[in-house]
C-alpha positions in Angstrom: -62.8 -30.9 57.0 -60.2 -29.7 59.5 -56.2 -29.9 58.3 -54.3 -31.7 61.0 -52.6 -29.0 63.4 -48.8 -30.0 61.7 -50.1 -29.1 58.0 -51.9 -26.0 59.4 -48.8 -24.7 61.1 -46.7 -25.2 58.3 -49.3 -23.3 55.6 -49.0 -20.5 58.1 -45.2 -20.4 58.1 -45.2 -20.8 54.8 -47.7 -18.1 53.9 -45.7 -16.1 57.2 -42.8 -16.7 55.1 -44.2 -15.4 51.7 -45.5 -12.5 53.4 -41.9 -11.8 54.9 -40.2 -12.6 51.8 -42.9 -10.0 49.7 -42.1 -6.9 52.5 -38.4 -7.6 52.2 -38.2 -7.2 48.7 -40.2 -4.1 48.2 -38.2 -2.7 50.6 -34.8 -3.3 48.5 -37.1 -2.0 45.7 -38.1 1.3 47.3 -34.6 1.8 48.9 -32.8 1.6 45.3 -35.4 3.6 43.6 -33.8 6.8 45.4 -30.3 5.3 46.3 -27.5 3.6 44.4 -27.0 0.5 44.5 -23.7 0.2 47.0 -23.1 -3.1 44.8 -24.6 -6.0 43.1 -25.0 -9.9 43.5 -23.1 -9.8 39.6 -20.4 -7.4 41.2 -19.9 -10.2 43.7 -19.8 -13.2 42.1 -17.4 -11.9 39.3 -15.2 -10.9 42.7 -14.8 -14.6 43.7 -14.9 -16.2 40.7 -11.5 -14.5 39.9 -10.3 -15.3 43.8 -10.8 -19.1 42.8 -9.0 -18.6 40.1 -6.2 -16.8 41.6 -7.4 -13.9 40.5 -8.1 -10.4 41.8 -10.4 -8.8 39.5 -11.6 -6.0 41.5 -14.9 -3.9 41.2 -14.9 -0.4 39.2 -18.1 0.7 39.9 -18.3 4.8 40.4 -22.1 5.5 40.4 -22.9 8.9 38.2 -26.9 10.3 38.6 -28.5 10.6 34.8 -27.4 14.5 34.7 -23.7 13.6 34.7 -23.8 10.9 31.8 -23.9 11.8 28.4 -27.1 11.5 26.7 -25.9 10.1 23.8 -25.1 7.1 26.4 -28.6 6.4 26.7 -30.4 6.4 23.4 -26.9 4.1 22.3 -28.0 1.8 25.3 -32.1 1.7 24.2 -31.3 1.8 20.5 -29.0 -0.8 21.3 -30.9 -3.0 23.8 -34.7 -2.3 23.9 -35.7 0.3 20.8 -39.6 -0.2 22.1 -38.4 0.7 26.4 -41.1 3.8 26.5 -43.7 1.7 25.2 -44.0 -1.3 27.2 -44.3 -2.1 30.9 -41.3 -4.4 31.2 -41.7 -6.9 29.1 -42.2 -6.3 25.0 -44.3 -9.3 24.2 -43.6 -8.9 20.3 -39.6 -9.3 21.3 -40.6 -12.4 23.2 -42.7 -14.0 20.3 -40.3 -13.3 17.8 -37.5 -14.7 20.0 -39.7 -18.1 20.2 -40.1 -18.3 16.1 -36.2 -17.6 15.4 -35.0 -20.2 18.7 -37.8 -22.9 17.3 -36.2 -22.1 13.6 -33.0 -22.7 14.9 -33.8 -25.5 17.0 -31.6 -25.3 20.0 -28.4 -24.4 17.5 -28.3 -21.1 18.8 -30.6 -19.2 21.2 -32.0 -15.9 21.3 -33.2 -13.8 24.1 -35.7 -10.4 24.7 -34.5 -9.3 27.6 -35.9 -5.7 28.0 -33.9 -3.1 29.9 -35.9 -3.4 32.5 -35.4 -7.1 32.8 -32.0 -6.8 32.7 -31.7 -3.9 35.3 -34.1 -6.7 37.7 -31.4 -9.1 37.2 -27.7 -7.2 37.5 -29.6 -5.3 41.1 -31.1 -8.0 42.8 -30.1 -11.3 41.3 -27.3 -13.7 40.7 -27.1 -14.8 36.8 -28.4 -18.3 36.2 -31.0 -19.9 33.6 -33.2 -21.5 35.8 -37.2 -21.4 35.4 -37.1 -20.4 39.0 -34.6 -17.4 38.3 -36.6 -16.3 35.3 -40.0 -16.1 37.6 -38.3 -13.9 40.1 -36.6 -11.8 37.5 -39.9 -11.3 36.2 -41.3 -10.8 39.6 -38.5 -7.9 40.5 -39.1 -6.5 36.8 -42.5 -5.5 37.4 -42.1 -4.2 41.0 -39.4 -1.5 39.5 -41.7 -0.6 36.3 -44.2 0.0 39.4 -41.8 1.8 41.8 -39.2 3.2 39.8 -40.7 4.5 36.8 -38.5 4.1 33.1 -35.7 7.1 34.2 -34.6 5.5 37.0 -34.9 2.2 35.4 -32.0 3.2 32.5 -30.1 5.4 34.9 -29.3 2.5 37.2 -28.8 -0.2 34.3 -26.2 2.4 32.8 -24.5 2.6 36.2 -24.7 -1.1 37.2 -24.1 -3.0 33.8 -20.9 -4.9 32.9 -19.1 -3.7 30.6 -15.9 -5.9 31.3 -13.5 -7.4 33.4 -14.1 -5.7 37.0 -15.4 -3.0 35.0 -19.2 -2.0 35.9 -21.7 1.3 34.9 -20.8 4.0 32.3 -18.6 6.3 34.7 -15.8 3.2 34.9 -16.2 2.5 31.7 -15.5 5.5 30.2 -12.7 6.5 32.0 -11.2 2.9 31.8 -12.1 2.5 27.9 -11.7 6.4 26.7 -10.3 8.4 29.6 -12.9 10.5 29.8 -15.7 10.9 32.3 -19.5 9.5 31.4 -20.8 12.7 30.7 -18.0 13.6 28.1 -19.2 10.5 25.6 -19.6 11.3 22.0 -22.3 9.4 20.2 -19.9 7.4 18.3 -18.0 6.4 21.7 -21.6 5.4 23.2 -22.3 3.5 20.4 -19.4 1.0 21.0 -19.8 0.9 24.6 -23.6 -0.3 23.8 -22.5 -2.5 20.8 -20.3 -4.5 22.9 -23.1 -5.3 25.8 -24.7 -8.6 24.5 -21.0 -10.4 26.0 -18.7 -7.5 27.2 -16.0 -9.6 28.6 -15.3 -10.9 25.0 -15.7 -8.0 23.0 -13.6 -4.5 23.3 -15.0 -0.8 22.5 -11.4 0.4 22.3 -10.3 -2.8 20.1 -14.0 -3.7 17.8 -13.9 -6.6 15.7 -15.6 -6.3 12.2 -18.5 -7.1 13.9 -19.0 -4.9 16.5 -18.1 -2.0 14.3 -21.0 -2.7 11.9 -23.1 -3.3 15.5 -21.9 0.3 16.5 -22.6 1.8 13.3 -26.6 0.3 13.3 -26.8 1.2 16.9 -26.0 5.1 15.6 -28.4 5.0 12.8 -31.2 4.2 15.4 -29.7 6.6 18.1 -31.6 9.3 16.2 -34.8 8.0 16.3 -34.9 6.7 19.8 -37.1 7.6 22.4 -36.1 8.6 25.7 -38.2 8.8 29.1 -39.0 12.1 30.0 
């Protein structure tokens, strides 16, 4: 059975269009796995959300390679964010399942996410935040072209460069200098600690300023610093 010529046309646009869509975005892939990332779709819409408001909340964003941030950054960030990163390819499916239990527990009261690092490095590069079904799929979709392309160092070196970590403030160099004066590479493991223990809603929380909370969340994020695996 032959399609009529009008739905044959527009299965080749749309596969044309797939195809297009496919080479596009493993080209943005490849390009960021050996260059930073001149900004981000986050970056952005932080920048006019404060312009509607009135507001100009600028971008601090002063990209640093791996070799100029302090170690003790990094294991803060995985101990922090992702303690099983070296041992899964993007997404840790025993994060995910327990996630499921404790939200269906809960029962909408209060959700809970397992985001990986490489997730979240997928979104902040290439996507706006939203928490559509549609987002999730291309989040996904982005995640595994980077575990394929980029490989788990440069995976945590651009989250730690790229990552809010307040108002205007984005990446570890900013953050340091904004938060402790200091430049990324300076960071003691207890300074890390805070600047990871305030990343699950950093425009609420304040490393400089922690709340009960967030100083017991920096002093956990320490005790697993220590036993933390790092990419090689």
């Amino acid at each position: 059975m032959r399609l009529p010529p009008v739905l044959r046309r527009g299965l080749a646009g749309l596969g044309y269009g797939c195809l297009f869509a496919y080479a596009l975005s493993l080209v943005w892939v490849l390009l960021y796995a050996v260059v930073p990332p001149p900004v981000t779709p986050l970056m952005l819409q932080r920048l006019l959300e404060g312009l509607t408001r009135g507001q100009w909340v600028g971008i601090d964003y002063r990209w640093r390679p791996a070799s100029e941030i302090s170690p003790a950054l990094f294991r803060a960030l995985v101990a922090a964010e992702d303690a099983r990163f070296t041992r899964h390819f993007g997404f840790d499916w025993r994060a995910i399942e327990h996630a499921r239990r404790r939200n269906e527990r809960l029962r909408g009261r209060r959700l809970y996410g397992a985001s990986t690092i490489s997730m979240q490095t997928a979104k902040n590069a290439f996507l706006l935040p939203s928490r559509t079904y549609v987002r999730k799929a291309v989040e996904a979709y982005f995640t595994v072209l980077i575990e394929t392309f980029w490989g788990k160092k440069r995976i945590v070196e651009v989250y730690a460069n790229i990552v809010e970590w307040g108002s205007g403030i984005y990446g570890a160099e900013a953050a340091a200098q904004r938060f402790f004066g200091i430049s990324a590479r300076q960071l003691t493991p207890r300074q890390a600690s805070l600047l990871a223990a305030v990343l699950p809603n950093p425009r609420r929380w304040s490393p400089t300023l922690p709340s009960p909370f967030i100083q017991r969340r920096s002093a956990w994020v320490r005790a697993r610093m220590a036993v933390i695996a790092l990419p090689p």
